[in-house]
N, C-alpha and C positions, 0 to 999 in steps of 0.2 A: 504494500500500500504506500503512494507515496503522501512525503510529509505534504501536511496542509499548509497553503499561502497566507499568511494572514495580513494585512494592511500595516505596514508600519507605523506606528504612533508619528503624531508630529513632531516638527523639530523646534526648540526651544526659543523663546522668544530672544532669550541674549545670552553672548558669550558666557558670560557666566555660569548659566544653567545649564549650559552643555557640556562645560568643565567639572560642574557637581557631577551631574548623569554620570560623564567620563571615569570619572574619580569613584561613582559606584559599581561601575563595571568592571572598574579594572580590579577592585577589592574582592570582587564575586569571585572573577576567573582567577586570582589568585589564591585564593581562599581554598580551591579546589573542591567546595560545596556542592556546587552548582549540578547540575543530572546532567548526563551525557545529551541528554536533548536539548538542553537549553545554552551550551555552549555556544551553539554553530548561530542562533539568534542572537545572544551576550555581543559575540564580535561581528557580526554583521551591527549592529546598533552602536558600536562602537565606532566603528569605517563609520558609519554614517556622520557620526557626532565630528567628528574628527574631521571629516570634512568639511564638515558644517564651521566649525572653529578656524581651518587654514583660510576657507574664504572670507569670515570675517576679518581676520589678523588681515588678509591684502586688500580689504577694502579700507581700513584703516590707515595701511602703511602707504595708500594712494591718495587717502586725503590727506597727511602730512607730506610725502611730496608735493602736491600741489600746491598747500599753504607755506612750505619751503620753499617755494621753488627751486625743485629738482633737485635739492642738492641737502641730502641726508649726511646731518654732522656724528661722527662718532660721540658718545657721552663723556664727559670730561669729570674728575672729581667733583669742581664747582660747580657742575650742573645740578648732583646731584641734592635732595631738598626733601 
């Protein structure tokens, strides 16, 4: 019988909450709790989060280029605050 599709829950409204989810996922699989069935969904919903997180990180890092214009400074000690 094969496994059943089910709809993927949606994705989180902000970085943040995809890094908590992240962060419980990754405790699950580590944990080694988890049933053999619920692995192979754990990291599929992972890859998703995790996606979901690099696109934001580059939409980010494309509105500070913009508002730098183009020219991304390395952090300096005195930057930091």
């Amino acid at each position: 019988m094969p496994p059943r599709k089910t709809a993927s829950p949606p994705l989180p409204a902000t970085y943040g909450e995809a890094v908590a989810q992240l962060e419980q996922i990754v405790s699950g699989l580590e944990s080694g709790q988890l049933p053999l069935e619920d692995l192979l969904g754990q990291y599929q919903r992972g890859a998703q989060l995790l996606a979901f997180c690099r696109e934001r990180l580059q939409a980010v890092e494309e509105q500070v280029r913009r508002l730098d214009g183009d020219v991304l400074r390395p952090l300096t000690q005195g930057d930091e605050a």
